[in-house]
Residue, then its C-alpha position, 0 to 999 in steps of 0.5 A: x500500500x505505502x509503495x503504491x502511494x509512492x508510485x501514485x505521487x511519483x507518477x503525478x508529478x512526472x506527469x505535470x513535469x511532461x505535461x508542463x505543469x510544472x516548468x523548469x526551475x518550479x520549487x515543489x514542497x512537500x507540505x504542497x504535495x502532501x496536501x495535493x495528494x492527501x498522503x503522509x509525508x512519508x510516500x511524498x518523501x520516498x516519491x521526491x528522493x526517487x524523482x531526485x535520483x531521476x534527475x527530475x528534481x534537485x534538492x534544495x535545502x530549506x527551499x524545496x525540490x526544483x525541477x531541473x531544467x533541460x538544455x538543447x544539447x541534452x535533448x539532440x543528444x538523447x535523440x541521436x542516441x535514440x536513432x543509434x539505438x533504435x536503428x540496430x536493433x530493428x536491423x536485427x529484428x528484421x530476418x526473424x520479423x514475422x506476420x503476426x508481430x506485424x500485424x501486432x505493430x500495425x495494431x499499435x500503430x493505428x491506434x496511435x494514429x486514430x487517437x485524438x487525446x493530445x495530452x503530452x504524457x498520454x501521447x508519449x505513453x502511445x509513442x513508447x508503446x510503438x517503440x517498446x514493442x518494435x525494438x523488443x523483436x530482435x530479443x535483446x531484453x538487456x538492450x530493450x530495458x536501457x532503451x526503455x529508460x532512454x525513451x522514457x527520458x527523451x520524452x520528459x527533455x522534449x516535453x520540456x524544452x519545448x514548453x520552456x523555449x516556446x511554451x508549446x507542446x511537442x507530440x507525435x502523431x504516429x504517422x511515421x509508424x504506419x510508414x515504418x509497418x508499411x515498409x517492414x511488410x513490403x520486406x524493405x528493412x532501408x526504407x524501414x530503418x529511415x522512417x524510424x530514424x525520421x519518427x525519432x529526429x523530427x523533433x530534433x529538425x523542429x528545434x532546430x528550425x524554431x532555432x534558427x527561426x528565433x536567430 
């Protein structure tokens, strides 16, 4: 009981970080949150010393918990490491990629497409699910959990970044998943391996472009 409180308080504030509720440099107390989440301190304690070691938060002492701020080089990096990563391990997926795996993609995939919901956690968690389970297919279960923390990252500096550089939201919309099934199911692992590379390092060119755009 006293870890699923943890986990809720936890969850919640890393939900209202991506979702820019919080904004970079915020103080988060604990007296706050005890009373946002009506639990003891004890959970929001456990929750904020997690969300520390997570680098989400810094402590602060006699102040609070502020939420680091993410910079531009920390996000293009997480994202080219990503398209590393990625790109490898659907190579060596693709020999033993087989119709119902594709079927299952596909499922994922256009489900993330006809969703309207465009709150930022929600989308990412639908982006997360499309990546977890492409990558899974070439049976690495090591590489996949680092992957996993990766995304996971990659998602809370994006969120980030953009609503503290231009108080917009970044989302996907799963397009280029459908391209990435398309090109699986017509046996083209080049064209396949690009789509993917594009789906993760768009967010990439469009920093880049409302950079030069600002210039």
């Amino acid at each position: 009981m006293k870890e699923n409180l943890k986990e809720k308080v936890y969850q919640g504030i890393y939900d209202d970080v991506t979702n820019g509720i919080y904004k970079q440099n915020d103080i988060l107390t604990e007296s706050r949150l005890i009373e946002q989440y009506n639990v003891s301190k004890s959970p929001v304690r456990e929750a904020l010393i997690e969300l520390c070691k997570d680098g989400i938060l810094k402590n602060i002492p006699r102040m609070g918990y502020q939420v680091m701020p993410v910079t531009l080089k920390e996000v293009i990096d997480i994202l080219e490491l990503r398209a590393d990563i990625e790109t490898s391990g659907l190579r060596k997926a693709y020999p033993i990629i087989n119709e119902k795996q594709l079927k299952i993609l596909d499922q994922i995939a256009s489900k993330h497409v006809l969703d309207q919901d465009r709150i930022v956690s929600k989308n990412w968690s639908r982006n997360y699910e499309f990546h977890s389970y492409l990558y899974s297919l070439n049976g690495n279960v090591y590489g996949h959990n680092i992957l996993m923390q990766i995304i996971k990252q990659s998602s809370r500096y994006v969120s980030q970044y953009f609503q503290s550089a231009w108080s917009k939201k970044c989302e996907s919309d799963g397009r280029n998943h459908k391209d990435i099934v398309t090109a699986l199911v017509n046996r083209d692992i080049e064209r396949a391996c690009q789509a993917l590379e594009t789906d993760i390092l768009a967010v990439k060119e469009e920093i880049l472009s409302l950079h030069s755009w600002s210039l």
